[in-house]
GUTORSE-660564 format. One line per 3 residues: number of its first residue (from 1); their letters; for each residue x, y, z of C-alpha. Coordinates in nm, 2 decimals. Layout:
N
NUM	A	X,Y,Z ~ ... .
***
This chain:
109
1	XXX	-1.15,-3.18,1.00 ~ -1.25,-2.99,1.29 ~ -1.39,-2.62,1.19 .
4	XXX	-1.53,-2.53,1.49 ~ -1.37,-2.23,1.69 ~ -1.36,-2.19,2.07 .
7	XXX	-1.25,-1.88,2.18 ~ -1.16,-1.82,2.53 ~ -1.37,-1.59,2.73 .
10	XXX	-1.04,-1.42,2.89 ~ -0.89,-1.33,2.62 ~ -1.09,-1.08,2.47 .
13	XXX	-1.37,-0.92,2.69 ~ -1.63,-0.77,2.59 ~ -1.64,-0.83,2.21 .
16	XXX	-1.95,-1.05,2.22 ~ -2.01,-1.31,1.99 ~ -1.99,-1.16,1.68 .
19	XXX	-1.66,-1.20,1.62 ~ -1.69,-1.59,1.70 ~ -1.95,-1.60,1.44 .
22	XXX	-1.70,-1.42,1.20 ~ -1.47,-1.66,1.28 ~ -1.64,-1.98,1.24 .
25	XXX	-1.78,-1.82,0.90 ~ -1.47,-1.77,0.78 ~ -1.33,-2.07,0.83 .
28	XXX	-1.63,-2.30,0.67 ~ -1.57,-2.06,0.40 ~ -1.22,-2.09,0.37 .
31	XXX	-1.23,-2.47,0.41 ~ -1.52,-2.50,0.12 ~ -1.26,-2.29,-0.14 .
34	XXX	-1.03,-2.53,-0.04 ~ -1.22,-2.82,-0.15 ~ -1.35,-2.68,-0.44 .
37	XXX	-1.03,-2.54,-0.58 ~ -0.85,-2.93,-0.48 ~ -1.16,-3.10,-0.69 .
40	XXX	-1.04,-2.85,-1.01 ~ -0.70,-2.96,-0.97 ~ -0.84,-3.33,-0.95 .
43	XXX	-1.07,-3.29,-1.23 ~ -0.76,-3.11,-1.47 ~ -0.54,-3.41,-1.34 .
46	XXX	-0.84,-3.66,-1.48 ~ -0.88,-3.45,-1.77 ~ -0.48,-3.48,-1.86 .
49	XXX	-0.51,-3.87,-1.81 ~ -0.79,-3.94,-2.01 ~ -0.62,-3.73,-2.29 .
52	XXX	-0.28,-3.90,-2.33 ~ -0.21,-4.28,-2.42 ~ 0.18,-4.18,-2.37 .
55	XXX	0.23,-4.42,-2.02 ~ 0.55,-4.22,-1.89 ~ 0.31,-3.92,-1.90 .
58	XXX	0.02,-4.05,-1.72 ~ 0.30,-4.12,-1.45 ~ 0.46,-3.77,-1.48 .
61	XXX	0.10,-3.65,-1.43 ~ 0.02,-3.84,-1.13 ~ 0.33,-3.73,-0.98 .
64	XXX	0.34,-3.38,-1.02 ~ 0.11,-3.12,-0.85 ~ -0.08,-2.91,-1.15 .
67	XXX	0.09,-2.63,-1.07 ~ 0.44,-2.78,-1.10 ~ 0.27,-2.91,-1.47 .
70	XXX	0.15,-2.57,-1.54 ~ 0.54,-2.43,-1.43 ~ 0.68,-2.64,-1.70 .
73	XXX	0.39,-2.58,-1.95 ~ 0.49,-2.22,-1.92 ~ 0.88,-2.27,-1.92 .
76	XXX	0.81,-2.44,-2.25 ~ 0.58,-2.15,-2.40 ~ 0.83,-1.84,-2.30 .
79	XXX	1.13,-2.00,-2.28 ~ 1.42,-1.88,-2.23 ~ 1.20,-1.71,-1.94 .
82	XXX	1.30,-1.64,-1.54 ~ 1.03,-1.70,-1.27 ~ 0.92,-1.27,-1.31 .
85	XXX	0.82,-1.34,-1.63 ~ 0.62,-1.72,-1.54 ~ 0.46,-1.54,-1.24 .
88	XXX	0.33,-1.20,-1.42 ~ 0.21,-1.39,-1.71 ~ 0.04,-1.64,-1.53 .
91	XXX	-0.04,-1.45,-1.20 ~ 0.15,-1.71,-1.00 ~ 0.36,-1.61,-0.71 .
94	XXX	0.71,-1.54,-0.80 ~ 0.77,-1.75,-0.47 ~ 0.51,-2.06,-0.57 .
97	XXX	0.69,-2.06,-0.94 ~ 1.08,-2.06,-0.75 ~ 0.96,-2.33,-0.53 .
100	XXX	0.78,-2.55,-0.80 ~ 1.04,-2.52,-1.05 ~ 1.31,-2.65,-0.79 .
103	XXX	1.05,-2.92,-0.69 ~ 1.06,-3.00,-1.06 ~ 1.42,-2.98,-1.15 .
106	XXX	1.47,-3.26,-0.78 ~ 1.24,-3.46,-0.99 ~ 1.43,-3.50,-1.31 .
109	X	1.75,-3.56,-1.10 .
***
């Protein structure tokens, strides 16, 4: 993955490089949170398939995304529940639980 940035020198004069440097910071930043946050997904993932001999769970596990796992972890906790409720108590976005749960609910179809 390419994180450098180029900007052009017409198309903002006179700003100087500091704003370059912001830039390129940001991104390597953004790109190592990225990372990190993926290898905490992976390790929950391993975590999950160490901890369950049930084989049509390891499978549902390697197939869904952990957020999709933790949508239907909290349907199961609150239910009957709507995605409000999922996304205040979790602090998910009401649009990331809509669009997980549908994901889900294709799944099992």
């Amino acid at each position: 993955m390419n994180l450098s940035y180029n900007s052009s020198p017409d198309s903002d004069p006179g700003t100087g490089g500091d704003n370059d440097t912001l830039i390129q910071t940001l991104l390597e930043q953004t790109y190592a949170l990225q990372k990190k946050l993926q290898q905490e997904d992976d390790e929950e993932t391993a975590w999950m398939l160490e901890h369950t001999d049930i084989p049509v769970l390891k499978d549902l596990i390697k197939e869904l995304t952990i957020i999709m796992l933790h949508v239907l972890d909290a349907i199961g906790q609150l239910e009957p529940v709507n995605g409000i409720t999922i996304s205040k108590q979790f602090g998910f976005p009401k649009g990331s639980v809509f669009k997980n749960t549908r994901k889900c609910v294709f799944h099992f179809i």
